[in-house]
Backbone as JSON, one array per atom type, in Angstrom:
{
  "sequence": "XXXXXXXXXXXXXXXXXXXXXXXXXXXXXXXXXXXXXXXXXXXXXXXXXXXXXXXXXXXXXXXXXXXXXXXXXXXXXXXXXXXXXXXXXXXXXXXXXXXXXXXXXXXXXXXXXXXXXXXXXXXXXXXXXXXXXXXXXXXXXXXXXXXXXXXXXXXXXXXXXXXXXXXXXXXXXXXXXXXXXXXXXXXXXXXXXXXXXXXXXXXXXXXXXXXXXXXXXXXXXXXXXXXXXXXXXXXXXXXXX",
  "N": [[156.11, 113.61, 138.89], [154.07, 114.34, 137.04], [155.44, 115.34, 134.83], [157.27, 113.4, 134.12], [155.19, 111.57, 133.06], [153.76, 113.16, 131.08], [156.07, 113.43, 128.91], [156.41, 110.98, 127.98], [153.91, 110.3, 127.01], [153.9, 112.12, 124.73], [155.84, 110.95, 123.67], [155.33, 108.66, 122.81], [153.22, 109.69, 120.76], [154.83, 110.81, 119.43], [155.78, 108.91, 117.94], [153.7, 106.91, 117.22], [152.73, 108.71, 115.37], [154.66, 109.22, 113.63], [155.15, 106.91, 112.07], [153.55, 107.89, 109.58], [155.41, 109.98, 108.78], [158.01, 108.68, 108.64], [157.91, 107.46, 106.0], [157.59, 109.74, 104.68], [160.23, 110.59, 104.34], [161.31, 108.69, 103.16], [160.32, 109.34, 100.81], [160.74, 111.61, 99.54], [163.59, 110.76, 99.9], [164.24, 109.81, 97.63], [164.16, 111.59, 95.41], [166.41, 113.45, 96.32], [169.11, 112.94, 98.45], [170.61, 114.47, 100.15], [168.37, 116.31, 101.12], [166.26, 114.29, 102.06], [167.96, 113.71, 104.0], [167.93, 116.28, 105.7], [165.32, 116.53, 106.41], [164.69, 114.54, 107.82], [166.72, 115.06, 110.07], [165.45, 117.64, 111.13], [162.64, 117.22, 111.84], [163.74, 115.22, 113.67], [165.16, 116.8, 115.68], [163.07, 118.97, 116.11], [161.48, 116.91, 117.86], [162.66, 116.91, 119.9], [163.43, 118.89, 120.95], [160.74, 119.45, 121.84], [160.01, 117.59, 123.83], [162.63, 118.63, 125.7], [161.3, 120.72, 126.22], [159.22, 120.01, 127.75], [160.09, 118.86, 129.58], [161.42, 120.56, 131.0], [163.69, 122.14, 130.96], [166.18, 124.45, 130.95], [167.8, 126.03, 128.76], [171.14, 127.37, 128.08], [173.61, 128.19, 125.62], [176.17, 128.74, 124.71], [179.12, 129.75, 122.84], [178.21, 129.45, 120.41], [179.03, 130.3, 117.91], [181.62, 130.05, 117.36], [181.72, 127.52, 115.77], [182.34, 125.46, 112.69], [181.92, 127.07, 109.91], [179.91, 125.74, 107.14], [181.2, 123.15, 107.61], [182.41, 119.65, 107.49], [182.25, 118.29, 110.61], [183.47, 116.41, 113.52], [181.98, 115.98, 116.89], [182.01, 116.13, 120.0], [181.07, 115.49, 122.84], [180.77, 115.23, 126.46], [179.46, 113.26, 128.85], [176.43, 112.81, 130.63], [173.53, 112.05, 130.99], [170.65, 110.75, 130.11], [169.68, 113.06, 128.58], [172.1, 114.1, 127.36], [171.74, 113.57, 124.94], [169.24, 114.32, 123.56], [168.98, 117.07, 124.41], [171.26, 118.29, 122.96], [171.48, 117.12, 120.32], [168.83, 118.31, 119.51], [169.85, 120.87, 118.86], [172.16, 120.34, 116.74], [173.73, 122.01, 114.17], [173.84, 120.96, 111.99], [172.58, 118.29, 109.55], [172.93, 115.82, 112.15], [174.63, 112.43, 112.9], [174.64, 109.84, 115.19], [176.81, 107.72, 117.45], [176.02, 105.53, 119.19], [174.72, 103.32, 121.55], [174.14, 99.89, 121.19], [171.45, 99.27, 121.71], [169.76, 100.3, 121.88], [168.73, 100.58, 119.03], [166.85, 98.35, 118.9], [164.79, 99.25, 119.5], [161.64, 100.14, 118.5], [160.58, 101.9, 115.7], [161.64, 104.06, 116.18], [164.32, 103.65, 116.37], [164.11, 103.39, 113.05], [164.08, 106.3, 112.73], [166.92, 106.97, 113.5], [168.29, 105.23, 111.81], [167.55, 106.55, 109.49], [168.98, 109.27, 110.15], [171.84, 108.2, 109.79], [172.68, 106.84, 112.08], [174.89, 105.25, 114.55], [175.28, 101.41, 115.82], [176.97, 100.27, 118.64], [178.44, 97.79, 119.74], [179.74, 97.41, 122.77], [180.81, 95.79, 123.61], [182.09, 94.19, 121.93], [185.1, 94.21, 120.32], [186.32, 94.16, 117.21], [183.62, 94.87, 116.28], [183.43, 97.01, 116.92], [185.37, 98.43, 115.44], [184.78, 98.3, 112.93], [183.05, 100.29, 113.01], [184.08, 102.44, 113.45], [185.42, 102.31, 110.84], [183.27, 102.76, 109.13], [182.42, 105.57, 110.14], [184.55, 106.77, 109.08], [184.6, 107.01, 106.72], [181.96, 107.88, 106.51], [182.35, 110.51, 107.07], [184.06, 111.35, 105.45], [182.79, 111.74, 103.51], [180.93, 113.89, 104.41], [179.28, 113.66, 106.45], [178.02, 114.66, 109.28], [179.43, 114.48, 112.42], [178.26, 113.12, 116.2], [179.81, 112.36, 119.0], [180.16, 110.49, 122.18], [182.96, 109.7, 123.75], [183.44, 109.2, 126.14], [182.03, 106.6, 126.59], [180.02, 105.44, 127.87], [177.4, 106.25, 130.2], [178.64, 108.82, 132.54], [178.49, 108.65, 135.99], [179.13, 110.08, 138.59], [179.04, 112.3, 141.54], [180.4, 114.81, 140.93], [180.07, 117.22, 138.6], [182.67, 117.36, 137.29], [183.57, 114.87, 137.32], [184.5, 112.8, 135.01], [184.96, 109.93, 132.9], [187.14, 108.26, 131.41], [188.54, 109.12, 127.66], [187.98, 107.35, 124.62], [190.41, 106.89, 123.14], [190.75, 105.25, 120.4], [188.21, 106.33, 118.96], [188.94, 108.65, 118.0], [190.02, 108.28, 115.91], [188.31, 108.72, 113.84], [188.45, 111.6, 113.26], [191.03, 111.9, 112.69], [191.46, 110.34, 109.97], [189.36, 111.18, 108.89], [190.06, 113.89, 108.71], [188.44, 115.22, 109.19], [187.7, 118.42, 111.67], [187.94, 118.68, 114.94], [185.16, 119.29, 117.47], [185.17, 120.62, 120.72], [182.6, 119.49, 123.25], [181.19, 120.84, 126.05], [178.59, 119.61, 128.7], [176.84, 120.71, 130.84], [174.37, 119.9, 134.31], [172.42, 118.44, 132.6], [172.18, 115.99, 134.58], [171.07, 116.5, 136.68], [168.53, 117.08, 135.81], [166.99, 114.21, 135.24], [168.03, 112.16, 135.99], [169.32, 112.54, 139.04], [167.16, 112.18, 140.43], [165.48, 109.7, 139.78], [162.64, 108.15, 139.02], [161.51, 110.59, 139.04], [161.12, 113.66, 136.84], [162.88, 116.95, 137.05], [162.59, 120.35, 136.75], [165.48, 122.19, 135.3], [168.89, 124.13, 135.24], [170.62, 124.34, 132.09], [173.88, 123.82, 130.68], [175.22, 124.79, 127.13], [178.2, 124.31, 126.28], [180.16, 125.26, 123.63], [183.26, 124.36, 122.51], [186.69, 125.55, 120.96], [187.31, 124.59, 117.72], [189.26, 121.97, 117.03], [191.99, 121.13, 115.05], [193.06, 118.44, 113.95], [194.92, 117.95, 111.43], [196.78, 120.19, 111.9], [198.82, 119.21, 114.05], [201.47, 117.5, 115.3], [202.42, 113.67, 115.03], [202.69, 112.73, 117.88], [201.38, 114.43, 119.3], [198.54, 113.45, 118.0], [198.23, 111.26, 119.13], [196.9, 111.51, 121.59], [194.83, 112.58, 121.55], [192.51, 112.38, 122.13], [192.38, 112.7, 125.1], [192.92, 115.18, 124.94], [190.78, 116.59, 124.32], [189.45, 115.83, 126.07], [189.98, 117.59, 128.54], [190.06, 119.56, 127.34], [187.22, 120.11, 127.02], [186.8, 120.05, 130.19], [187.74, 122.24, 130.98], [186.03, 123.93, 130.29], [184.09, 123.22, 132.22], [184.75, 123.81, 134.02], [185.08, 126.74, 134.17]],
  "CA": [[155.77, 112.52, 137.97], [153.57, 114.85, 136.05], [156.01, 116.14, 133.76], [157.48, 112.46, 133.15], [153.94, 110.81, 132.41], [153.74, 114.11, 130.31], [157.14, 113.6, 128.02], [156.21, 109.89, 127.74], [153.04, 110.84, 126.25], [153.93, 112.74, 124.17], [157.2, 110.59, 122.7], [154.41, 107.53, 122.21], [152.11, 110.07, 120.01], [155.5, 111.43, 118.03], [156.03, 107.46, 117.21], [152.83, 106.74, 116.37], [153.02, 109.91, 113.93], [156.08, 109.1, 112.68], [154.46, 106.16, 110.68], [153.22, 108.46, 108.41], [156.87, 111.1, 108.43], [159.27, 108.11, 108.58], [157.46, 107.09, 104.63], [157.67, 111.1, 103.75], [161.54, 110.61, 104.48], [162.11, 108.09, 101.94], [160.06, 109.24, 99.34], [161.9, 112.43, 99.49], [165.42, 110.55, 99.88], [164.42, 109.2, 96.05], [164.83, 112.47, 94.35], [167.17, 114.12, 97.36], [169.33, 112.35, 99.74], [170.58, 115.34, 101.26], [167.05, 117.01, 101.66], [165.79, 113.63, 103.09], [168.59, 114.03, 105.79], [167.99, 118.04, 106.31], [164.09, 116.57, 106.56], [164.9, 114.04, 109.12], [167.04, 116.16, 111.38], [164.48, 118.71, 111.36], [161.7, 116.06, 112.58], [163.75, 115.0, 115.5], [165.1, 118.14, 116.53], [161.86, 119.46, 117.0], [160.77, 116.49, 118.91], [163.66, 116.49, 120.98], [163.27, 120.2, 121.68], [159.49, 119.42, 122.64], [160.98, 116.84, 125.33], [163.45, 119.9, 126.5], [160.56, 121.79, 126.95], [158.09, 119.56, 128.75], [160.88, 118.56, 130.78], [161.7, 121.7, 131.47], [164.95, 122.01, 130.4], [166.11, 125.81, 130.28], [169.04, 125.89, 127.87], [172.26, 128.36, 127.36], [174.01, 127.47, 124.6], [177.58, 129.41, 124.91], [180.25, 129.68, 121.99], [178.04, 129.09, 119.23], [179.57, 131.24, 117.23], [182.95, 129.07, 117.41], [180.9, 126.06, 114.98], [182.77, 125.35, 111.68], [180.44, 126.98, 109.19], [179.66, 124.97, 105.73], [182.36, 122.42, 106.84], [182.13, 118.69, 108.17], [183.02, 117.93, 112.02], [183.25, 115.49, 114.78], [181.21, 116.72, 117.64], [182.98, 115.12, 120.85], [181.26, 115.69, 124.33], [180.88, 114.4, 127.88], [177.87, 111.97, 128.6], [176.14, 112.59, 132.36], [171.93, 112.25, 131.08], [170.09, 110.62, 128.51], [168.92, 114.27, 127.89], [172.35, 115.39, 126.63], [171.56, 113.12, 123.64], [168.21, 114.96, 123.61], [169.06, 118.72, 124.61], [172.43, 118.57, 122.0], [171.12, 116.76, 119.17], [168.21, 118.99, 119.13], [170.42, 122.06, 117.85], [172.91, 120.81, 116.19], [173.5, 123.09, 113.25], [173.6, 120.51, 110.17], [172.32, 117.32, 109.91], [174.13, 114.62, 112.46], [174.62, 110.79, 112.93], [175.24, 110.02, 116.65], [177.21, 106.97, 117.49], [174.18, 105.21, 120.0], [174.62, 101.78, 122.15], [173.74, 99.21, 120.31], [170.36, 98.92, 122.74], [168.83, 101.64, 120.87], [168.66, 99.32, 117.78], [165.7, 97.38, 119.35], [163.63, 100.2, 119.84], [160.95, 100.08, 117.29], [160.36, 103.28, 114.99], [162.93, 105.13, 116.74], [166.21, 102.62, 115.31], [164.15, 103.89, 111.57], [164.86, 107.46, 112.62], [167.74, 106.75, 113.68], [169.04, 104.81, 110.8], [167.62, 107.38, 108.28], [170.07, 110.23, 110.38], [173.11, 107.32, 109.54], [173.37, 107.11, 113.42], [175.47, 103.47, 114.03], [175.1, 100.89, 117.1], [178.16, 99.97, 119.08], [178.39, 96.69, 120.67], [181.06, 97.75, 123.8], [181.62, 94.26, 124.11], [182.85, 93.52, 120.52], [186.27, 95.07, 119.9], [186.62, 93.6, 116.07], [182.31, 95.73, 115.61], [183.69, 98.75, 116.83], [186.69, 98.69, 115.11], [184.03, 97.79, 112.02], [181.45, 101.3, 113.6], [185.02, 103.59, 113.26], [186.09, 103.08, 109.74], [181.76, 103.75, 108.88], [181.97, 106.69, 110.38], [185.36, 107.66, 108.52], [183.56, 106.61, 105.57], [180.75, 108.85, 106.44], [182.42, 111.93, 107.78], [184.59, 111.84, 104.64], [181.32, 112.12, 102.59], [180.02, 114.9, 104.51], [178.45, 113.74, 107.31], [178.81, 115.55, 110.4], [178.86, 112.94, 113.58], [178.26, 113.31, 117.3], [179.97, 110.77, 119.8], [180.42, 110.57, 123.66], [183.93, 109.12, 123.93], [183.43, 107.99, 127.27], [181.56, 105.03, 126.25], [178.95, 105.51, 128.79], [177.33, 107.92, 131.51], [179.65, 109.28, 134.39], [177.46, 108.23, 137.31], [179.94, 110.54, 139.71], [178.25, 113.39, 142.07], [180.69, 116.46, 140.39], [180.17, 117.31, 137.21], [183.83, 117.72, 136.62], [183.84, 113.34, 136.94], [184.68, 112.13, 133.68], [185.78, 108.86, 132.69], [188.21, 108.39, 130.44], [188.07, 109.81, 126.46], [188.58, 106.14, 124.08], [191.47, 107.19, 121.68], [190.02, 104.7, 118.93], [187.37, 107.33, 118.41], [189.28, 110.11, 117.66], [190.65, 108.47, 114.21], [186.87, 109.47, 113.07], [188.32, 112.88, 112.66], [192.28, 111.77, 112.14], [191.53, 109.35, 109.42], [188.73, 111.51, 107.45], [190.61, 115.26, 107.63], [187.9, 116.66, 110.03], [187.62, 119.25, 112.79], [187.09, 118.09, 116.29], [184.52, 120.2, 118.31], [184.73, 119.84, 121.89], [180.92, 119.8, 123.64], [180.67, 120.52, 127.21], [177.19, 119.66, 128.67], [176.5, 121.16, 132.69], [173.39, 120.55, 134.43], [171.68, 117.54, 132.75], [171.37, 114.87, 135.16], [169.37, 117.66, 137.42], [166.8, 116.6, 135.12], [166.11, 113.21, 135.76], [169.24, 110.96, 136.87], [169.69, 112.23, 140.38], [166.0, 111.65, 141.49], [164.93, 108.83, 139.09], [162.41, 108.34, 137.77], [161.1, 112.38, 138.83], [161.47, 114.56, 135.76], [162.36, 118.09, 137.35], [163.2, 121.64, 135.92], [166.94, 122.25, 135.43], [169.67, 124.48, 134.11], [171.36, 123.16, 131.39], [174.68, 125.09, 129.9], [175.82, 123.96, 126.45], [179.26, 125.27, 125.69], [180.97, 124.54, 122.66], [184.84, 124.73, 122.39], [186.99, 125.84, 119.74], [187.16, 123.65, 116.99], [190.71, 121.17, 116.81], [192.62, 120.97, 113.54], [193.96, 116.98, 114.21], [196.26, 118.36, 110.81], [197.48, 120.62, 112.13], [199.35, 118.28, 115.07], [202.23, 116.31, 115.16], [202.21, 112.26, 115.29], [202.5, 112.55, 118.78], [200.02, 114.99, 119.93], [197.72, 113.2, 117.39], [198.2, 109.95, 119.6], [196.54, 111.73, 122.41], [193.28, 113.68, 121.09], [191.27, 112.08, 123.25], [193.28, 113.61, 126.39], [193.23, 116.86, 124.88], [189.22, 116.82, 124.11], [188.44, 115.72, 127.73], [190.88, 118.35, 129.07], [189.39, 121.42, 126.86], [185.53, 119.98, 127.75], [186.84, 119.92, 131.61], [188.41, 123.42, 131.5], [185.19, 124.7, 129.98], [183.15, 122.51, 133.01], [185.03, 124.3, 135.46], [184.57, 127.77, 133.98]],
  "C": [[154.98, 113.02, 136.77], [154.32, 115.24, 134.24], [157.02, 114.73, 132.98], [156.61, 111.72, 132.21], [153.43, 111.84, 130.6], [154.54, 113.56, 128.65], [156.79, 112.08, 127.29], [155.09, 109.46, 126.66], [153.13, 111.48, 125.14], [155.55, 112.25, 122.91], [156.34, 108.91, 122.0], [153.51, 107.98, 121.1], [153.14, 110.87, 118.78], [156.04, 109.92, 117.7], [155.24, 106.79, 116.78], [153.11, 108.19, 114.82], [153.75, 109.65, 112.75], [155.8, 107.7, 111.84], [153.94, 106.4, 109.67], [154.72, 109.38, 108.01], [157.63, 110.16, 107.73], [158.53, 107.55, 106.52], [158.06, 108.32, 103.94], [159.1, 110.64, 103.69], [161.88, 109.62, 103.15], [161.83, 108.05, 100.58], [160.77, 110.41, 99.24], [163.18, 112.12, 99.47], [165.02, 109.9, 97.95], [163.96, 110.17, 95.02], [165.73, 113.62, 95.24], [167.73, 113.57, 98.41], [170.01, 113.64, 100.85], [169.33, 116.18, 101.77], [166.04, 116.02, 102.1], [166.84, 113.6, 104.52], [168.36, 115.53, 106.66], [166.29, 117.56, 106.95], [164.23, 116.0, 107.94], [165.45, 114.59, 110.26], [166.32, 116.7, 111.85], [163.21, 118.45, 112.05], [162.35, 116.08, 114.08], [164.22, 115.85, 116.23], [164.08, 118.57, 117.27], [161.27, 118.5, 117.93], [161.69, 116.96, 119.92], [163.79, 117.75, 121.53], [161.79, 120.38, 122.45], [159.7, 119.06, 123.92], [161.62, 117.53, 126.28], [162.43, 120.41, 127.55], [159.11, 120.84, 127.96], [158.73, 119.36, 130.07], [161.53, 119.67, 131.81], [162.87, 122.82, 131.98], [165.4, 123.35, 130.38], [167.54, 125.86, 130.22], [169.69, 127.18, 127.77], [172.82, 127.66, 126.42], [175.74, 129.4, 125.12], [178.75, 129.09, 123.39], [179.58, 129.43, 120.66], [178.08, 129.55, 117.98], [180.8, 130.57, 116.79], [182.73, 127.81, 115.93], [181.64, 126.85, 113.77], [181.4, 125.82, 110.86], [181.01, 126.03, 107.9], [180.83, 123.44, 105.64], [181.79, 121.19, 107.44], [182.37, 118.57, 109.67], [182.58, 116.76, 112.85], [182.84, 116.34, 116.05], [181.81, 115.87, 118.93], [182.23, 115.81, 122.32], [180.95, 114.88, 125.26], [179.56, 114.17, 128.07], [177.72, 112.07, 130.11], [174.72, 112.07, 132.27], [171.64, 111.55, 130.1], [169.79, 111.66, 128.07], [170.09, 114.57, 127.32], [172.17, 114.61, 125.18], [169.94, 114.37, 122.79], [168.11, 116.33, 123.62], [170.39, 118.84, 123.24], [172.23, 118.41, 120.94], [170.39, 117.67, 118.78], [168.6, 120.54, 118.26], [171.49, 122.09, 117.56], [172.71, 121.57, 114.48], [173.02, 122.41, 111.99], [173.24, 119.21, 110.57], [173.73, 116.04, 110.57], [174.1, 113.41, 112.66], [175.49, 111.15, 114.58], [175.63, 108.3, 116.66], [176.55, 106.27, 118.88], [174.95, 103.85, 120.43], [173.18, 100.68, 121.71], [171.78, 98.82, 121.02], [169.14, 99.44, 122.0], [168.32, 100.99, 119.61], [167.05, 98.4, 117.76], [164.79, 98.52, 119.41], [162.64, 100.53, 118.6], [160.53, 101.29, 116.68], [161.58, 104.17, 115.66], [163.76, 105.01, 116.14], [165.63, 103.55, 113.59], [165.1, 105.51, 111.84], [166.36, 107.52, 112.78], [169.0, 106.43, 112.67], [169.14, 105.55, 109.89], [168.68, 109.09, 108.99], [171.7, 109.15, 110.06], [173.64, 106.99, 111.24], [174.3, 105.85, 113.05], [175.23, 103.3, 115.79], [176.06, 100.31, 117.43], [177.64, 99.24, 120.02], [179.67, 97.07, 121.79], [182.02, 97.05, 123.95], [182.6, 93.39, 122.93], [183.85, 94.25, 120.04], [186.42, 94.85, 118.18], [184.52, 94.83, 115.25], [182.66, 96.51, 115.88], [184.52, 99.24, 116.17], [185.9, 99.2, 113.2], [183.47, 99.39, 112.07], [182.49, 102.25, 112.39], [185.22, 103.72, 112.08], [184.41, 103.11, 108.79], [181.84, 104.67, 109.31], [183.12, 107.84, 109.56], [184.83, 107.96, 107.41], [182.54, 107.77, 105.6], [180.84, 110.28, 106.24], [183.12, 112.27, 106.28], [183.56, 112.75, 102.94], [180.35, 113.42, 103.11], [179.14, 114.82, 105.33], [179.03, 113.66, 108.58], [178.07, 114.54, 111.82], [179.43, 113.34, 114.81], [178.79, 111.77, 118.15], [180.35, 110.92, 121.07], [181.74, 109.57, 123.83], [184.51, 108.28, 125.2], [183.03, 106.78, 127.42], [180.04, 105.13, 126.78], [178.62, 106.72, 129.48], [178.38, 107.75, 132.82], [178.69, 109.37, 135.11], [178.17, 109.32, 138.47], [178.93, 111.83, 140.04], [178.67, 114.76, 141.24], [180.4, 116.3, 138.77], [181.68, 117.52, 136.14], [184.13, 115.97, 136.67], [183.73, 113.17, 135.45], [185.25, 110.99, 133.98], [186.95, 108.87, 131.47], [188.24, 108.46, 128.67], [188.55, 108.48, 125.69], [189.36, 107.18, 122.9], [190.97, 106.87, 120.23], [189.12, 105.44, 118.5], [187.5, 108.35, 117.98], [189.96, 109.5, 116.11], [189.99, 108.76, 113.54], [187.56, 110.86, 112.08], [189.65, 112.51, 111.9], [192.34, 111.1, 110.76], [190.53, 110.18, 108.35], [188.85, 113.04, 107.17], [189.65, 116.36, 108.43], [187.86, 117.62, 111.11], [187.05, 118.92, 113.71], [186.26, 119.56, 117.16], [184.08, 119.76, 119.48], [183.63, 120.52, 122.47], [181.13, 119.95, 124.92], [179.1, 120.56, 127.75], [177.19, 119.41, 130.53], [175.17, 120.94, 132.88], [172.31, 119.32, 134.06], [171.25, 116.54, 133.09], [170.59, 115.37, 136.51], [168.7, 117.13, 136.95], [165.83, 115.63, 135.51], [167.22, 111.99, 136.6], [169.36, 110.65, 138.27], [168.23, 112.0, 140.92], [165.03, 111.34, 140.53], [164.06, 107.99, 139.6], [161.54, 109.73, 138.01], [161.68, 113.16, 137.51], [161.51, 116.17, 136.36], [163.28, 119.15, 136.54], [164.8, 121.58, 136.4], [167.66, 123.48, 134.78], [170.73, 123.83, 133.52], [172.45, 124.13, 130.77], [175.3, 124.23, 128.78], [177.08, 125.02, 125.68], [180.23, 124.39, 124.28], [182.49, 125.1, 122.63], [185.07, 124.92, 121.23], [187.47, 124.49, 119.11], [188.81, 123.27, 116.95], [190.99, 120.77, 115.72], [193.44, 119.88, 113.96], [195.3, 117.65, 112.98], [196.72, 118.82, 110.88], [198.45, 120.5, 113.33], [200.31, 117.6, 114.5], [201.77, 115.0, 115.52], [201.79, 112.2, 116.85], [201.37, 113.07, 119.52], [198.54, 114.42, 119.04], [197.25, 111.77, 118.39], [197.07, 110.62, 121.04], [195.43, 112.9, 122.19], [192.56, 113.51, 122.32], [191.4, 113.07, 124.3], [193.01, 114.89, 126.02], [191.97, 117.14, 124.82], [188.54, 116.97, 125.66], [189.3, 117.19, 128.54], [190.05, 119.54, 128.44], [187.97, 121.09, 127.58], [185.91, 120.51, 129.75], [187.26, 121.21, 132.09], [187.1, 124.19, 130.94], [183.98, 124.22, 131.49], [183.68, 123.47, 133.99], [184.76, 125.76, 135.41], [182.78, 127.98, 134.24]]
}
């Protein structure tokens, strides 16, 4: 319990804080909007790598060498922890917008950070708002902003780590629709942390492998109809390695 009372502590004293950052952020976005987003990333990274480390998180990172340099991408992996929002976000390379349940929204000072990375909140239940999330994020990605999304919808509750649920198609026109490179995420290891013996926070290993990056243009119609399938399939052949 030490090490949750710990992280808890310590995410109440980076939200008090952040009443003075989340101001720096927008006076900096009014002569720089990309060096108020490089600012913001850089904020919650480091919290979210503090969190890693209280929690006690000890990270590989695998393939990261594979990452599109200087270009845009869709970031696509499998959802078992609230940490892999927490352990993944923390290093991705350029600033990202994560596609968040709409729950998150309510959360006071957090939703700012949140909003100032462009994350968006998906109602599950509203087919006509998500439909609304997807062509914001084509919108976004086409502009240059590089966006993380768990295509399962939710967490895989299952004992193996090779359980997945099923990858939503509608999320893959993100990349089909704005021209970018899918990068599939696998993430081993983080509901060790806290999921299977909730609410204990204990040490874990965590492996974050990144796959090679997917050229949707370079696909036919058909294999374009089935991204999803092919994302959960590369993540699942990297889970089993």
């Amino acid at each position: 319990m030490i090490r949750l009372i710990v992280a808890l502590v310590f995410v109440i004293a980076f939200l008090i804080v952040s009443l003075i950052l989340i101001p720096i952020a927008y006076l900096i976005g009014l002569f720089s909007c990309s060096a108020r987003d490089a600012y913001s990333q850089a904020v919650v990274a480091w919290a979210f790598r503090v969190v890693g480390f209280i929690a006690g998180a000890r990270v590989t990172e695998k393939g990261r060498d594979r990452l599109p340099k200087g270009e845009t991408a869709l970031y696509v992996a499998n959802h078992r922890s609230i940490f892999d929002v927490v352990l993944l976000d923390g290093r991705m390379p350029v600033p990202t917008a994560i596609i968040a349940k709409k729950e998150m929204k309510a959360v006071p000072i957090l939703n700012w950070w949140m909003m100032l990375k462009h994350c968006k909140f998906l109602d599950r239940s509203d087919i006509k708002q998500n439909l609304k999330i997807v062509l914001e994020c084509i919108e976004e990605a086409k502009n240059g902003q590089t966006i993380l999304i768990f295509p399962e919808g939710t967490r895989s509750k299952g004992d193996s780590e090779l359980d997945m649920l099923e990858f939503k198609e509608g999320s893959m026109k993100i990349a089909l629709k704005s021209g970018v490179k899918i990068v599939p995420v696998a993430i081993h290891g983080t509901r060790d942390i806290l999921e299977k013996h909730f609410p204990v926070i204990k040490p874990a290993d965590v492996t974050i492998t990144y796959g090679e990056p997917i050229d949707p243009k370079s696909m036919d119609k058909e294999q374009q109809k089935h991204l999803g399938a092919l994302c959960r399939e590369r993540i699942l052949e990297m889970l089993r390695d």
